[in-house]
N, C-alpha and C positions, 0 to 999 in steps of 0.2 A: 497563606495557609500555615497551619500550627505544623513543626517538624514533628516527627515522631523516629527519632535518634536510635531511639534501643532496638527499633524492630527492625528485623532480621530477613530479609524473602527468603525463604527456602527453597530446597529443590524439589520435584516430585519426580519421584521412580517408583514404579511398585506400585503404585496407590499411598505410598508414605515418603512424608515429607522429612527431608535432611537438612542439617544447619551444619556445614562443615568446619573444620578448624580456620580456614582464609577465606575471609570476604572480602569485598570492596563497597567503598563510597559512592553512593546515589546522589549525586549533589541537584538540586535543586534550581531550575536558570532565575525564579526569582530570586532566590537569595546570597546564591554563591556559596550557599554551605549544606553539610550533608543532609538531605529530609530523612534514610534510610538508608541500611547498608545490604548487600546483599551475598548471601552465598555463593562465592566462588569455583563452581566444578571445576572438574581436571577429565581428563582423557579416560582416565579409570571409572567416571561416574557417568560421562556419556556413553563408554560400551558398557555399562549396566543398565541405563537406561533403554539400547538400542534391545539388549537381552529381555529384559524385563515387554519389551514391546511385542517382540517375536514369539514368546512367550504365550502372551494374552492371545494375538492372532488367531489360532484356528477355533478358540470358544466364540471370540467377538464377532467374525467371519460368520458364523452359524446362527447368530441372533437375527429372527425374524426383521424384515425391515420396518413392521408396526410396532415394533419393539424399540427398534432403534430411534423410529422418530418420535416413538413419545417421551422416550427419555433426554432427546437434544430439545423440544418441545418444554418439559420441566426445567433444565437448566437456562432456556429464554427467560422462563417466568425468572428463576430464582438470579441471575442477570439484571433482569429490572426491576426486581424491588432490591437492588444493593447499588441502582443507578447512579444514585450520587455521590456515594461511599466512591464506587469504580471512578466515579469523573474525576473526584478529588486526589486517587492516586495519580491519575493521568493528568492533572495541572500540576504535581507535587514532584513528576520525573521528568516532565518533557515540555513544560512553561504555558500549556495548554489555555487558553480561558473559557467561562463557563460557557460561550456562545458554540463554542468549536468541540468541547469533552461532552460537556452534560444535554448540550442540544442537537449534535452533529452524530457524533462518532459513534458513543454509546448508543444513540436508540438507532442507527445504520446496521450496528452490530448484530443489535437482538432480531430487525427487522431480517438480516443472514441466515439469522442462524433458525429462525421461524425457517422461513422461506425451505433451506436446504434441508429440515428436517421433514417439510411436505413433501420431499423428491426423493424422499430414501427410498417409499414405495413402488417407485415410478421408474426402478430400473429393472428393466428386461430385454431378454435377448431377442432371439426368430427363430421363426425353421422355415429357411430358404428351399423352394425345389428345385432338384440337384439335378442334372441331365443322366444318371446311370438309373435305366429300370431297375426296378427292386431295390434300390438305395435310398436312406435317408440323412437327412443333414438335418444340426440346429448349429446355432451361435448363440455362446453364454457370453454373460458379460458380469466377472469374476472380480474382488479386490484385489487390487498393483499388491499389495502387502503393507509391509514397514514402510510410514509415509515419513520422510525429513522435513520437517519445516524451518525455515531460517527468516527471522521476520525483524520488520524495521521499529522503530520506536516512535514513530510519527502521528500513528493510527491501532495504537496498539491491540483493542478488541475489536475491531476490522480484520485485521490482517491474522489475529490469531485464530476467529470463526472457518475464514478462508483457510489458512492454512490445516485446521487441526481438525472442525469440525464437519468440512466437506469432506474429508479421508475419513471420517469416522462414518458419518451417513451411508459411506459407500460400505461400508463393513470393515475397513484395514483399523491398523493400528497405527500411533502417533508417538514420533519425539519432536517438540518444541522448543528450538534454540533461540533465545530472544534477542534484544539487543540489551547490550548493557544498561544503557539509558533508560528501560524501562519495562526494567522485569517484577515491580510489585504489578503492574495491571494485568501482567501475563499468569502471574501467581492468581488473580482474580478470578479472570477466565475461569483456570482450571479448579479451582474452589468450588464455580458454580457449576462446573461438569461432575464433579467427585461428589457434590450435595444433590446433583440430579440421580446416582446410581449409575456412573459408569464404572465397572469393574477394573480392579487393577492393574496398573500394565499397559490398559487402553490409550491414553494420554499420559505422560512422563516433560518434561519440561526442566531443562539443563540449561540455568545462568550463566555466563562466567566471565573473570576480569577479562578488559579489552585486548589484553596484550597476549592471553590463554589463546584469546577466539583462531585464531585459523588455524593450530591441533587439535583443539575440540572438534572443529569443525569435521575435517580431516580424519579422525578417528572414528565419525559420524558415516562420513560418506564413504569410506572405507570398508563398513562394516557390511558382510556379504548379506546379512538381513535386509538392510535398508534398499527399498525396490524402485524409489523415486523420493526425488527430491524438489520440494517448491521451493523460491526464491524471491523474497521482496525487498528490494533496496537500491544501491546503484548501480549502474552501468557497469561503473569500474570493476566495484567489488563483483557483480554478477558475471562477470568476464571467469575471474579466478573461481566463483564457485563452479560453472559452467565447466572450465576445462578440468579440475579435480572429476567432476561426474564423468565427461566423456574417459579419464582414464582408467573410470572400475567401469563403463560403459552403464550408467545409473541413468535412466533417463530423468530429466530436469523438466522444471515450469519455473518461465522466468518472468518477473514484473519489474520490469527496469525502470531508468530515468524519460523521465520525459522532457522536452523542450516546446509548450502548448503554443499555440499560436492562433489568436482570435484577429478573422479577418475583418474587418469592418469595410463594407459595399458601398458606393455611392449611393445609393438610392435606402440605408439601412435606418431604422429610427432610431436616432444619436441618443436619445436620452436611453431609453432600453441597452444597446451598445454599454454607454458607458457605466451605467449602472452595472450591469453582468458583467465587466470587467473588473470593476473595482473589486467585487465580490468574489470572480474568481484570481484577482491575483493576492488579496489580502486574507480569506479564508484561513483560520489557523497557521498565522501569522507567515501565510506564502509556503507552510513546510508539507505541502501536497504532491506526489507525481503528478497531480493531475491540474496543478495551480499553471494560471497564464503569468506567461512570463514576456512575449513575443506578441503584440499590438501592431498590425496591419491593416496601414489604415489610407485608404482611397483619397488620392493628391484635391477631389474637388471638395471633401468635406476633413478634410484634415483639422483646419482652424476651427471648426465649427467642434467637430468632435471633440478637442483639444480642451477649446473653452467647455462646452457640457462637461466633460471629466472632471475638470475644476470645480463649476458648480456642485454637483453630483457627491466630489470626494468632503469627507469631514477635515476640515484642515486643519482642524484645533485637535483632531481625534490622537487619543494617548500613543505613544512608542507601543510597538509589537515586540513580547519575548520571544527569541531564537532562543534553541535549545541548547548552545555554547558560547563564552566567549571567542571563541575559533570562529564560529558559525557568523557573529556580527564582524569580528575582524576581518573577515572575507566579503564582507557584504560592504564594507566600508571601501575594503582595496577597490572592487571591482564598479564601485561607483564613481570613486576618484581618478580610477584611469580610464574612463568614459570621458569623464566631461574634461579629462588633462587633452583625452584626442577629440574633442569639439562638441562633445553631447552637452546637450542643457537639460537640468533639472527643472520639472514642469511639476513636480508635488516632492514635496518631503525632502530628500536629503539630509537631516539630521541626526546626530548621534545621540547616546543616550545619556545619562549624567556623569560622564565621563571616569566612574569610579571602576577598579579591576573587577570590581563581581557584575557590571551591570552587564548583560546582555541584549538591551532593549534599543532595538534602530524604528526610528520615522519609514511609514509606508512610502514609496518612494518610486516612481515614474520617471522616467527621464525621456526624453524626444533628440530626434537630432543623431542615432547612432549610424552604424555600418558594420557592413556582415565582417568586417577586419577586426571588431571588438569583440573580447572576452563575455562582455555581456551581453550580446547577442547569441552567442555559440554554445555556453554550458549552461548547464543546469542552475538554474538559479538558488531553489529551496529558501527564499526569504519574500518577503512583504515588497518585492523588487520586479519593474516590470520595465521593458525598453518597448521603444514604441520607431515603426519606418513608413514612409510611405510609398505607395504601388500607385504605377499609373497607370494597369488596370486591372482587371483580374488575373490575365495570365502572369503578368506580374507576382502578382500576391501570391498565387500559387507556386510560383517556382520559389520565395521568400519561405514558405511555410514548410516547403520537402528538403531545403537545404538546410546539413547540419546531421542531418542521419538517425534523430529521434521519430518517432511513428506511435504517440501515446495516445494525448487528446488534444481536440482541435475545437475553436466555433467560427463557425461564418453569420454576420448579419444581414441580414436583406430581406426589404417586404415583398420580394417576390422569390415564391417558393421554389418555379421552378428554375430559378440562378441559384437559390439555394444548395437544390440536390445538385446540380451541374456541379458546382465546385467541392461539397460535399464526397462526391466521387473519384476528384483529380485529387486531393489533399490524401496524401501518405499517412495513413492514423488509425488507430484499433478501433476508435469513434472520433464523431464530428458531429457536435450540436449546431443545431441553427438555431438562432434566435436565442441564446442560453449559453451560460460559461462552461467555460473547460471540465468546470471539478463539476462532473456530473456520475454519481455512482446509484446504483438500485440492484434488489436480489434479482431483478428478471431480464438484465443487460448481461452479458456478457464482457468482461473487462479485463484488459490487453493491451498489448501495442505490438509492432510491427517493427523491424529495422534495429534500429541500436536501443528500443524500448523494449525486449524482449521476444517472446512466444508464449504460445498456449493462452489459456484464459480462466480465470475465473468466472463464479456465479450463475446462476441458471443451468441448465440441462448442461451445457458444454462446461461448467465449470465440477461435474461431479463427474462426467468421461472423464477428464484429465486424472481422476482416481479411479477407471479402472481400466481391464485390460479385457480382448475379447478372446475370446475359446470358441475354436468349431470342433465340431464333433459328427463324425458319420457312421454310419451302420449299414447292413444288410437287413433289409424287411425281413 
C-alpha cells in the first residue's frame, strides 16, 4: 500500500475534530516505516472528551429508538460504500490482508452494526404484579450513561461497532479510546457516524502515544460521568483496567485473551477437522481472541489427522504479517524453546527475510508438546498452533479447561450427541462443533468465562450490558 505520510488522525470531541501540537508514528508492519501519524491526546482532552459526552446525554437519551436506529442504519450504509477505503487503512496499521480486512472484518462490522440498530426498538421494560392491594409496579430499562470503550487494534471496526455503537442504540453516550496501532480506522468509524447525523458529543474518540495510555486511561475511568466501562484486549492488561474500575466502583465488560482449543474425536471427519483448523488458527494471521491455538487430537487418529493437515495446509503459502517486530520476535522465542524441550515442527517454522523491518513468520504447527511449555499455556496471537494427544475424551477435556482461559472452543465428531456431551464439560463462552474457533455473528452472543473475561457482546444480551433497570411503584 501507497503511505500517506502527511496525514494526520485526529481526535473527535464535540462533534470536532482536533490535530494537536504532539503526535506519534503509525508505522506500518509491511513496511517498517511510518504509513500515518497520529494525534497524540493528554489527560486534558480525555476529560473533555468525557465532558463533552455527558454533555450530549440527556438530549441523545430522549431520541426516539426509531430515531436511533435509522441513523446507526445510515452510517451501515455509509460504512460500506467506504469499504475498501476502510479495509485499506486496516492493512496500512495493523498488517491486515485483503481476505481478513476487506472480506472478514469490515462487512462483520456493518453486518453489527445493522443488526444492533434493529434492537434499539426492542428495548423494554414490564409491569410485574406486585403482592400489595392497590399497588402498582413497572421495571424500566434506562441508559448506564457515559459508556468508556477501550479497544484493541486487531479487529478494529468489530470492536469499535461493539464498543461504541451498542451504547449508542441503547441511548448513552460514547468515549472511544483506541489502540495506538490503529486509530485511522477508528477515525473511520466515527466519520461514518458523524456523516450519518449523530449529534455532537454523542461519540468522541481519544488517540494517544503508548506511553500516555494508562493516564489517559485513568483520567477516563476516573471521571464521575463515565458509568461503565467495556474492555477488549489482554488478559493482562484487562486485569489493570479491571482493578482501576472496581476502585471508582465503575462497572466493566470484559473480552479477554483466549487459549482456543479444538478437540478432534475419534470417530471425527479428518479432512473437515483439519481444514477448520488451518482456517481457524491462520485467520488474520492467528491475531484473533478467538484463533485456535491448542489442537486435541484423539491417540487412535492422531497420524491420520496429522497427515490430512499436511495435505490440507498450502506449504508453499506466503509468510503472515504480525503486527510488530516484538510480535514475530516472540513467536520466534516461543517456537524455539518448544522444540529445544522435544516439540517437532509438523508445518512452517520459518522466519521471515531476516531484515529489522520484516515482520512476517511461516504459519506454523508444531506436535509433540506438554502442558510444561510456554506454548501450550499463553496466548498465542500469531499464525502458531501446538497440537497433544488425549486418549479419550475425558482426557481432552480436562487438556481444554486447563490453563484458565474460557473464550472459544470446537469439538469434531460425526455424532452429535458426543458432540453436545463434550460441548457441555468444556469451560468456554461458546463451543462449535464441527467448525472453528473464530466463529462470530450479530445473533450469538460473545464472551468467555474464567481468565477470558465477563459479560457479553452482541444480540439482546449484548445491548443489556448498556443498560441498567429502574423499578418504580405507586399507589393505584
Amino acid at each position: 500500500m501507497a503511505a500517506d505520510e502527511n496525514f494526520i488522525v485526529p481526535l473527535l470531541i464535540n462533534g470536532k475534530e482536533e490535530t494537536g501540537p504532539a503526535t506519534f508514528a503509525v508505522v506500518s508492519p509491511h513496511t517498517g516505516t511510518t504509513c500515518w501519524s497520529a494525534t497524540a491526546g493528554t489527560e486534558g482532552d480525555a476529560v473533555r472528551a468525557v465532558d463533552a459526552a455527558a454533555a450530549a446525554l440527556p438530549g441523545w437519551s430522549r431520541v426516539k429508538p426509531a430515531a436511533r436506529r435509522d441513523l446507526l442504519l445510515r452510517a451501515a450504509d455509509i460504512l460500506e460504500s467506504r469499504l475498501a477505503v476502510a479495509a485499506w487503512y486496516m492493512r496500512g496499521e495493523m498488517g491486515a490482508d485483503v481476505a481478513a480486512s476487506q472480506e472478514f472484518v469490515l462487512p462483520l462490522s456493518i453486518r453489527l452494526l445493522r443488526d444492533v440498530a434493529g434492537r434499539a426498538a426492542s428495548i423494554c421494560g414490564s409491569v410485574p404484579a406486585v403482592e400489595g392491594e392497590g399497588r402498582s409496579a413497572m421495571v424500566l430499562k434506562e441508559p448506564v450513561g457515559v459508556v468508556l470503550g477501550i479497544v484493541p487494534w486487531n479487529a478494529p471496526y468489530v470492536f469499535g461497532v461493539r464498543a461504541a455503537a451498542c451504547a449508542l442504540a441503547a441511548g448513552n453516550t460514547t468515549v472511544l479510546k483506541p489502540s495506538e496501532l490503529a486509530p485511522r480506522s477508528y477515525w473511520a468509524l466515527g466519520q461514518a457516524l458523524q456523516d450519518a447525523g449523530l449529534p455532537p458529543g454523542c461519540l468522541n474518540i481519544v488517540s494517544c502515544a503508548a506511553r500516555d495510555a494508562p493516564a489517559v486511561v485513568e483520567a477516563m475511568i476516573a471521571h464521575p460521568a463515565v458509568r461503565k466501562v467495556n474492555f477488549t484486549g489482554s488478559t493482562a492488561v484487562g486485569r489493570l483496567v479491571a482493578a482501576r474500575c472496581g476502585r471508582h466502583l465503575t462497572p466493566c465488560l470484559m473480552e479477554l485473551g483466549g487459549k482456543n482449543s479444538a478437540v478432534v474425536c475419534a470417530d471425527a471427519d479428518l479432512a473437515l477437522a483439519a481444514r477448520s483448523i488451518i482456517a481457524g488458527a491462520f485467520l488474520n494471521s492467528g491475531q484473533i481472541c478467538m484463533s485456535t491455538d491448542r489442537i486435541i487430537v484423539h491417540k487412535d487418529v492422531r497420524d491420520r489427522f496429522l497427515d490430512e493437515l499436511l495435505q490440507q495446509a498450502d506449504r508453499d503459502a506466503q509468510r503472515m504479517t504480525l503486527v510488530s517486530a516484538a510480535s514475530k520476535a516472540r513467536v520466534q522465542t516461543l517456537v524455539a524453546s518448544a522444540v529445544a524441550a522435544g516439540a517437532r515442527v509438523v508445518l512452517g517454522g520459518g522466519d521471515g527475510d531476516g531484515t529489522t523491518a520484516d515482520t512476517r513468520v511461516a504459519p506454523t504447527i508444531l506436535d509433540g508438546v506438554n502442558e510444561t511449555m510456554t506454548v501450550w499455556n499463553e496466548e498465542l496471537f500469531a499464525p502458531l498452533a501446538a497440537c497433544m494427544t488425549a486418549g479419550d475424551d475425558d482426557e481432552a477435556v480436562a487438556l481444554a479447561n486447563r490453563g484458565g482461559y474460557g473464550l472459544s472452543a470446537a469439538v469434531f465428531t460425526e455424532d452429535l450427541r458426543r458432540g453436545f456431551a463434550l460441548a457441555r464439560r468444556i469451560e468456554s463462552g461458546a463451543v462449535h462443533i464441527n467448525s472453528m474457533t473464530v466463529h462470530d455473528e450479530p445473533v450469538l452472543p460473545h464472551g468467555g468465562v474464567r481468565n477470558s473475561g465477563w459479560g457479553r457482546f452482541n444480540a439482546d444480551m449484548g445491548l443489556e450490558e448498556f443498560l441498567v433497570t429502574k423499578t418504580i411503584t405507586w399507589k393505584d
